[in-house]
Structure formats: structure tokens, C-alpha cells
N, C-alpha and C positions, 0 to 999 in steps of 0.2 A: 420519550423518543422511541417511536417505534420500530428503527433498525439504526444502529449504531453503524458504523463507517466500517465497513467490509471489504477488506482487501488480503490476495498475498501476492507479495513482490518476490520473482525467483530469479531478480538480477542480482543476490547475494546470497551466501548461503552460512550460516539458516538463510532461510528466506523471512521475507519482514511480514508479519503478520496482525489483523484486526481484525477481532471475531472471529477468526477463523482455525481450523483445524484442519493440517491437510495430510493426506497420503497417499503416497506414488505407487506406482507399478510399470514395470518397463520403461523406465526413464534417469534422467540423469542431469547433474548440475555442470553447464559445460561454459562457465566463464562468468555470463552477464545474463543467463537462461536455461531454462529446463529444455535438456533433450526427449520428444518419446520417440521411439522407436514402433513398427510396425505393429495394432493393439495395444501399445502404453493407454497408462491412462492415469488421471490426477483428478482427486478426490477433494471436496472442497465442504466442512459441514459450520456453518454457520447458523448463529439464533436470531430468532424474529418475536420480538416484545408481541406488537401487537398486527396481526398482520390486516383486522379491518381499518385500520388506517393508513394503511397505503394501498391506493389508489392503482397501483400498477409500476415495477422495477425495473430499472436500465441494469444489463448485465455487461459489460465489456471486456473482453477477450484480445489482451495483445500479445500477436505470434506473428510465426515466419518459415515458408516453407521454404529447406535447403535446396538447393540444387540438383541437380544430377547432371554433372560434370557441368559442360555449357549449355545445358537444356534446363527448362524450368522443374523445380522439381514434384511428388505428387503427393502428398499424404491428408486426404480428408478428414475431419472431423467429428463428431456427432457433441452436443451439447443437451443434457439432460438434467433436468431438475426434478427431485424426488421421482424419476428416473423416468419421468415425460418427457419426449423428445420437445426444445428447444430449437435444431437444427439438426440434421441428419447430412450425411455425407458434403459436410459444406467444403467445399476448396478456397481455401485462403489462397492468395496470389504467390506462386514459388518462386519468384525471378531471384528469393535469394540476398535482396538489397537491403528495405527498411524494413522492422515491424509496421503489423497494421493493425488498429483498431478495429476488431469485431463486435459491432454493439447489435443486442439482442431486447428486446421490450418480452419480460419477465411478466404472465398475467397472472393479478390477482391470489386465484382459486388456487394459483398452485405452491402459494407461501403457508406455512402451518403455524403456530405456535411454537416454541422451545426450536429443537434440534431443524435445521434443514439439509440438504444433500445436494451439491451441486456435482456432476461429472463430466469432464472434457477426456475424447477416446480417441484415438487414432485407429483409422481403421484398417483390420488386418492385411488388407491390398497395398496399403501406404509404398511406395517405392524410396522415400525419402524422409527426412526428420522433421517433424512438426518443433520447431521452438517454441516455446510457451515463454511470455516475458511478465506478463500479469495478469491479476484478475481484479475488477472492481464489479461493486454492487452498491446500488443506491436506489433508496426509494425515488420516483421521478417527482417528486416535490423538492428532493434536494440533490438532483444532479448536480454530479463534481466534487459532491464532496468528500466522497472514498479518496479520492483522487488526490486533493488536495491535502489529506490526513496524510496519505501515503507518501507523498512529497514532503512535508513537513517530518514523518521522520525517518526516514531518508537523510536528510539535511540536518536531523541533531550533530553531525560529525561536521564541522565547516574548516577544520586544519589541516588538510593533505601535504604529506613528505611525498616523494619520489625519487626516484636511484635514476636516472637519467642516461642514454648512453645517444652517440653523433656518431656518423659517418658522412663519406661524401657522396652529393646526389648524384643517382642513373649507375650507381653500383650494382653489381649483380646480386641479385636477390633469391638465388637458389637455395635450398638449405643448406648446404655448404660452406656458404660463405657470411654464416655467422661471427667468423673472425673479423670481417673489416666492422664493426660498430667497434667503436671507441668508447669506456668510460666519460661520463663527462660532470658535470656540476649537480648535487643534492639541490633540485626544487622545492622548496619550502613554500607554501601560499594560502591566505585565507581571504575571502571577500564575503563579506555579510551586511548586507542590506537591510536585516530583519524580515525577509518575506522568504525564508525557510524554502528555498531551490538549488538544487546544487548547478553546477558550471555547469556548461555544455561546451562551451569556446573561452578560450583564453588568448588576449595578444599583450605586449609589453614591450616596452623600448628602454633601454639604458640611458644613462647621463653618456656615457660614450659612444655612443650609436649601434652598439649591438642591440637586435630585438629578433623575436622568436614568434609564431603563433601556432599554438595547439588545438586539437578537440578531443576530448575527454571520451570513452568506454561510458555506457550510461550507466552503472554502476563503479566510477572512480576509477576501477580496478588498474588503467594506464591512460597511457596517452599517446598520439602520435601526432608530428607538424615538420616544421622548417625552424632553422636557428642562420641568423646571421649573424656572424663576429664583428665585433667590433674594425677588424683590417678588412672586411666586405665581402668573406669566405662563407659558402652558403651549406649547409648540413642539413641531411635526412636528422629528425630530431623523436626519439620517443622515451617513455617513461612507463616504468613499472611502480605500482604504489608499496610505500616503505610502514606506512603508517597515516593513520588519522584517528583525531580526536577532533572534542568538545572543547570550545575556546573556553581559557587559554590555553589549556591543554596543549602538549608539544611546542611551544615556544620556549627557546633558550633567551639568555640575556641578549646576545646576539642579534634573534632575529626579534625580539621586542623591541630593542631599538630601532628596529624598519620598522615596526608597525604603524601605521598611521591610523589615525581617528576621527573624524571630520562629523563635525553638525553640517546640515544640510539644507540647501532650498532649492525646490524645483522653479521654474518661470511658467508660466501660462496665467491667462488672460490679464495678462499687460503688466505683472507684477512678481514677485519671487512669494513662495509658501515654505513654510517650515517642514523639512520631512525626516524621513530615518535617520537615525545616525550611519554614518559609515565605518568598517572597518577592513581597511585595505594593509595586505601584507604578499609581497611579491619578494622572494631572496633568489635567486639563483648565483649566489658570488657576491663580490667585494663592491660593485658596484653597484647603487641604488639605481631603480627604477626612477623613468622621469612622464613615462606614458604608459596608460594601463586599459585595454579595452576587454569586456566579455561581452556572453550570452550565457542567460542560464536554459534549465531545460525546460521551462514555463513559454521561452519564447521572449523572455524582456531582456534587453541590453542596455549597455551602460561604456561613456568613453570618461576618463579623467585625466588632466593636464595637469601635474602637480608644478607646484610653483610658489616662491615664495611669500608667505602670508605677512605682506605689509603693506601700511596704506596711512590715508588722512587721519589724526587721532578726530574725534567732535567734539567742539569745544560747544561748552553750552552759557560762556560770559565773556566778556571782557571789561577791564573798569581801565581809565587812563587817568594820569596825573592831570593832564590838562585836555581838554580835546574843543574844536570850535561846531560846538553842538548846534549852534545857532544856524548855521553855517550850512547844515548839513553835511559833516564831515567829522564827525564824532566817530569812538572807537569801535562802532557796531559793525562799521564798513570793512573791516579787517577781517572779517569772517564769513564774506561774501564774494563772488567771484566778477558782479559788477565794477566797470572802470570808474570808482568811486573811490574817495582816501580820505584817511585819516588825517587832521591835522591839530599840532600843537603850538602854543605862542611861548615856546620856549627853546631853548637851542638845547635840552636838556629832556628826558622822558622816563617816566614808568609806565609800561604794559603788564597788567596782571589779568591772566588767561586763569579760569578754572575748566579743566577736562570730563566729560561722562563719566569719567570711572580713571582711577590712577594707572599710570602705563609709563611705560620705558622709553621715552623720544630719545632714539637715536639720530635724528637731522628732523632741522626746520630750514623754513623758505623764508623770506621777507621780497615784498616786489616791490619797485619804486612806483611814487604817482608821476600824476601826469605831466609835471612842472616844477622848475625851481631846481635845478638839482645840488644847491648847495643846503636842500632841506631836510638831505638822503641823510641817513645813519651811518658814522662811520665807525664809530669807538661803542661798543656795549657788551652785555655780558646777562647769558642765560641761567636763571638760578632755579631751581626748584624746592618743594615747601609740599609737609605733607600738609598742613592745616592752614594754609594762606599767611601764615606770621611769622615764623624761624623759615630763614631761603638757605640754601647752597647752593653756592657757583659750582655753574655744570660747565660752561663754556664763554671765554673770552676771546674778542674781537676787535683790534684794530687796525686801522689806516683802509678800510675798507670803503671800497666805489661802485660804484652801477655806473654801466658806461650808456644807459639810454634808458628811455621812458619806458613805464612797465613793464623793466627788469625783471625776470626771474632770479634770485640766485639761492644755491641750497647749500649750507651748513651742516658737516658733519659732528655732531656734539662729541668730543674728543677726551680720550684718557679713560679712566675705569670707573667718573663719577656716571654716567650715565646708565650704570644697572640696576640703580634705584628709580622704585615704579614712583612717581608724582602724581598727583591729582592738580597740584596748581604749580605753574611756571610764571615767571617774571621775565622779562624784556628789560632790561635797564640799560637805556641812551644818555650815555655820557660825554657823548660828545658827537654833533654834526657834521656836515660839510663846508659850515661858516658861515649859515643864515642866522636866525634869528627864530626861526620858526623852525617847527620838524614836522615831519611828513612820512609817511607809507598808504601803498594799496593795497595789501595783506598779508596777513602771517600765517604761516602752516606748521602744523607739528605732525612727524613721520615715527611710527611706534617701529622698537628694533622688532627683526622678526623673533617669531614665537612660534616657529614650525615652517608646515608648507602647507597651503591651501590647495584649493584647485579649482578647475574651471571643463565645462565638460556638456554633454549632453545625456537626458537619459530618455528609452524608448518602450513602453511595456507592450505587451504583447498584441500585435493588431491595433495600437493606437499610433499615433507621430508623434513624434521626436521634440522633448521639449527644454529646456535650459535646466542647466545642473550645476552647482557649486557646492564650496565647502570652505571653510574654516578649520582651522585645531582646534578638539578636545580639548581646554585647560588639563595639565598635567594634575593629578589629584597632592591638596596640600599637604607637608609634610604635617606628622603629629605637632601638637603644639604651637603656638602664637607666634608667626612671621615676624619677624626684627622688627620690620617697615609697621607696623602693627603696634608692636611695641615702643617703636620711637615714636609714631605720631600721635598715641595716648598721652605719654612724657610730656612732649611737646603743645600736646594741649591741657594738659593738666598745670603746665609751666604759666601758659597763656591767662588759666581760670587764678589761678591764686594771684598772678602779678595783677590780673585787674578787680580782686578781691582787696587784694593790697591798698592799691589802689582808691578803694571805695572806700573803706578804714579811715587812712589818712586824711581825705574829704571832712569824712563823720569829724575825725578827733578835732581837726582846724574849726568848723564850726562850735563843735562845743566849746572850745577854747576862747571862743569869739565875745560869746556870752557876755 
């Protein structure tokens, strides 16, 4: 690599550094930026491996000239490399507002081997302070990627505290009346994408209708927005930073318990993709967050609708005691959403469902078919079974009706048997509505929740806006073999020797026979 990722960052202080070495003169760290003063000047000595192999360097220079008073303000700059001018009395734009990118094309002849010299000078006429906020340098084969180094660590820190203080809005804002801000709630917050950017905008909504939205100092250092209370009182809203770490770093028990963790899939072309994991953590108070928007400083945004993560368990069998296969209306039809049924020649029935993977059904559905309604289910009883042979009853039912064809009705599985995870369930129809025959259009099984998912969009930087979801994290297993684990080994090892037994007894009858 002929030039390594070349940057310093003087929105913090130290300032963040790669390859580089710097030193100032006539200047000063004033928040989120170097001050210089009239002739300041900042010294920048970087190595260059091999400089025949770069073709030609992008140098970028981001600053900001102060004001003077309500006029724009003046202080040019000179940019020299091994102290050839690069630009001479350049005037960056003083209005005062944003930094702005000063990009400079770096030639060739004037990279050396080992040590380089870069110098940014304020010149001694300057009437105003040139802010200095960064410097990159990149071979032009790999522009951006100073850039993106420097971002990335920046972004090692992703758990920001905050001391928080409110007032009410169109206060007087003289210095004087620093008394009216109010103390207000410790902001605790991490969002990590994995794509190593810090916030730029934050917005959030409560389960009770308070919400708040910020924008962030581009070095963390505070914040400033609006808060609305939950009784619909609106507050000047800003933040001073308390602390930040490395996840998990600074999280108490407390707020790990807000933390949420989400597997993830984006939507585009016509389908969902697997992407980053997520990890979202908003505390401001006692009250969870129920809507979470950013921006980070890359330019990509992100909305999520947290909400609770439960849905159709997939069954991938069903077998029946009796079904009229011939018929077209065999037990398969139970697991499909066409006006199609199941039918049995018995006033009596077993349904045995095996699930993708064992799960917690907290409620099932059963729908009626099309006809007959004395062939509806009215007496039965839900059991579950880790190994498809030893059941327990999870939930019993009778004197039960569907008052019309293609009934929906849901079932809450009741009492504290249902926090055992199943893989297989049984249906057991004990009794009809007085036919002869029994019937259903379909069964469903509802997993309890296991957190909260979400639903959302997300937008990266200069592209559109695409579908976003999320899932829980499985919570990580505790040390040692699950119960459920060890009952349904038990439970099959019960299975293996009674049909061991079994085959024995066979043998000896035979030899006996002899």
C-alpha cells in the first residue's frame, strides 16, 4: 500500500489521527474545531511508502470562516506541501453556517518517500478565525477512503450518556437567563447498524406519546431539539455529553433491558435480503420507546416501528386419524389458506401437526368448512409432545360452536402449561356437533411473543428508500442442557427401549414357537 489512510480529525481533542503528526501555532481547540487566529498555522507530516505509485492525490480541507458580527467574515488561507504552494490566499466562504470541503488534486512530483510536510496558514491580514474541522489525503485510486477510516474510528464509541436539561419555547435567550433551563432525564442511547457512523439526527416516540427529536454537535459533544410531554407541553430540548463507550460498555442492568437486537432484512427487488444485525437502545425514563427515527453523518437514515414479534408458527406436516383422501379433502388442506377442508368419517378425530422448529403456541385458530355444521368440533383438547409419542394437555374445550361457514375462531392456550416450547401438537376431537362425520378448513398455531420486532424503512445515502424489518436476537442459552432438552431425550430414550422391549418379546415368542 503506497499511502496508508491519512487523516486528522480536530472535532475532538486529542484530535484523531492516521499517519499523521501534527503541530499547531497560533491556534486553538474550540469545541468540535481548531481555531487559527491571524498567521496560525497547522502542520501536518505524513509517510508515503511508495510515491511512483500514485498517480496523483486528493487532499481535502474542511473549514469555516467566522463571521464578523452580521457580515461575512475574512481570513484566507495558503495550502503548501513540502512548502510548494497548493493554494495561496484561498478564501473559503465566511457566512459563518456549514463547514465546507476544500478539495485540492495533490501532483505527483511533489510526494517524496518517508517524511512529508503538509501546512495550512492563515494569513496575517485574516480579520476573522478560520476553523479548521479536518484533513484527509488519499491517493486518487482510492478516494474516500481517509474518509471513511476516519469515520469508522470516530464511531469505535457507539454508547452515548447525556445530562439533559428543558425549558419552555420563545424564552429569552440572553445570557442571563440561564436559570429558566430545567434539569431534565439522563439520555442513554446506542444504534449500531454495523456500518461504523455516528448519529447526526435522532427522533423517538414513547408508548405514551411523548417524543422528542435532536441533532447532534458532529463530534457527540451535545445536542440540541424539541421534547414533547407526554400531556402535549412542548420544550427547548438540549444535551451535554456525560460519557461514551465501546458496546457494551456503559450499559447498566437497567438499560440492557431496553436494549433491543434485531436480525434484519432489507426489501428490494421484489423480495426481503438478509442484512446487519441491529442494535437499538433509546432510555430517556421509565417509559419504552415505541418509534425510533435517525440520520447518521454518512447521509443514510433509518425509521423502526417496534412492535410485538408474533405471528403463524410453519408447520411443515400434518397426519389425521382418518381423512377422505380420495375425496380431495385429506389433512393437507388444513395448512392452506384455500376454501378447501378437511374431512373425517368419524364423529371422533386426531390432528397431529409437526412444527419447523419447537415454539411456545400461545393461541390457535380452527375455521369451519363450507357445510354441514353439525361436523364442526365442539369438545377437544390441545396437547403437546417433544418427540411425537408422550402428549400433554395444554388446553381443553367444550360445548364449543361456529355460528357460520368459514368461521374464524382463536383460542387462547390457557394456564402456565403453555411455556413449554413443542415441536409437535395434537388436535384431539372428542366430540362433534352430532354428525357422523367431522370437518375443518384450517388450523393455525400463534408462537407467545419472544420480544418485539419491527417494521420500518431504511434509505442510504443518495439512493431510495427501501423495506426494513427485524426480528429478536434469540436471547443467548443459559450454561448447561435446557429441561425441554433433557425431557425430550428421556422421553425418547423411553420411546427406544419400550420398542426394544418390544422386539425382545416378538424374538422370545418365536423361539418358543419352535
Amino acid at each position: 500500500m503506497s499511502l496508508q489512510a491519512t487523516f486528522a480529525d480536530f472535532s475532538v481533542e486529542p484530535a484523531l489521527l492516521s499517519n499523521a503528526e501534527v503541530q499547531r501555532h497560533g491556534c486553538g481547540f474550540a469545541g468540535d474545531h481548531l481555531a487559527l487566529d491571524a498567521g496560525g498555522s497547522v502542520t501536518l507530516e505524513f509517510e508515503v511508502v511508495d510515491p511512483e505509485a500514485i498517480p496523483q492525490a486528493t487532499l481535502t480541507v474542511t473549514g469555516l470562516v467566522s463571521r464578523l458580527g452580521s457580515s461575512p467574515g475574512y481570513a484566507p488561507i495558503d495550502v503548501l506541501l513540502q512548502g510548494e504552494a497548493l493554494a495561496e490566499e484561498l478564501t473559503v466562504p465566511g457566512g459563518g453556517d456549514l463547514p465546507t470541503d476544500n478539495v485540492f488534486a495533490v501532483p505527483a512530483r511533489l510526494l517524496k518517500p518517508g517524511g512529508n510536510t503538509l501546512e495550512i496558514r492563515t494569513s496575517a491580514e485574516a480579520r476573522s478565525m478560520f476553523w479548521l474541522y479536518r484533513i484527509t489525503l488519499d491517493s486518487i485510486d482510492e478516494r474516500g477512503r481517509s474518509e471513511r477510516a476516519r469515520a469508522a474510528q470516530a464511531a469505535q464509541d457507539s454508547v452515548f450518556a447525556y445530562r439533559t436539561e428543558l425549558r419552555a419555547p420563545f424564552a429569552d435567550t440572553s445570557s442571563s437567563s440561564s436559570e429558566s433551563w430545567e434539569v431534565g432525564p439522563r439520555l442513554l442511547f446506542h444504534i449500531d447498524r454495523d456500518e461504523h457512523s455516528l448519529p447526526a439526527q435522532l427522533n423517538w416516540r414513547a408508548a405514551d406519546g411523548a417524543e422528542s427529536a435532536i441533532s447532534f454537535q458532529s463530534n457527540m459533544s451535545g445536542f440540541h431539539g424539541s421534547h414533547r410531554a407526554a400531556d402535549g407541553t412542548v420544550y427547548e430540548y438540549r444535551g451535554h455529553l456525560n460519557g461514551s463507550w465501546a458496546f457494551p460498555e456503559g450499559l447498566d442492568d437497567a438499560s440492557e433491558s431496553r436494549l433491543h437486537r434485531f436480525r434484519t432484512e432489507e426489501g428490494w427487488g421484489g423480495g426481503w435480503h438478509a442484512s446487519h444485525e441491529l442494535r437499538l437502545l433509546v432510555d430517556d425514563g421509565p417509559v419504552p420507546v415505541e418509534r425510533v427515527s435517525w440520520r447518521d453523518q454518512r447521509g443514510n437514515s433509518g425509521v423502526v416501528m417496534l412492535q410485538s414479534a408474533t405471528g403463524d408458527l410453519k408447520v411443515t406436516g400434518v397426519a389425521a386419524s382418518e381423512e377422505f383422501d380420495g375425496g380431495g379433502e385429506g389433512a393437507a388442506n388444513l395448512l392452506d389458506d384455500a376454501r378447501n377442508k378437511w374431512l373425517a368419517f368419524d364423529d371422533t378425530a386426531l390432528l397431529d401437526f409437526t412444527l419447523a422448529r419447537p415454539a411456545v403456541v400461545s393461541s390457535y385458530s380452527l375455521r369451519s368448512a363450507n357445510d354441514a355444521p353439525g361436523r364442526d368440533p365442539r369438545d377437544w383438547t390441545l396437547l403437546g409432545s417433544f418427540d411425537g409419542h408422550t402428549w400433554t394437555p395444554l388446553d381443553t374445550r367444550t360445548g364449543e360452536t361456529f355460528t357460520s361457514r368459514f368461521q374464524t375462531r382463536d383460542f387462547v392456550v390457557r394456564g402456565a402449561a403453555h411455556t413449554t416450547a413443542y415441536r409437535h401438537y395434537r388436535l384431539e376431537i372428542s366430540s362433534n356437533s352430532g354428525s357422523n362425520e367431522t370437518q375443518l378448513a384450517q388450523v393455525r398455531f400463534v408462537e407467545a411473543p419472544t420480544g418485539q420486532g419491527f417494521v420500518g424503512y431504511y434509505q442510504r445515502y443518495n439512493e431510495g428508500p427501501i423495506g426494513y424489518r427485524g426480528t429478536p436476537v434469540p436471547a443467548p442459552k443459559a450454561d448447561g442442557v435446557p429441561a425441554t432438552s433433557v425431557a425430550a431425550d428421556l422421553e425418547a430414550a423411553v420411546q427406544s427401549l419400550t420398542d426394544t422391549a418390544q422386539t425382545l418379546a416378538a424374538l422370545a415368542a418365536r423361539l418358543r414357537g419352535r
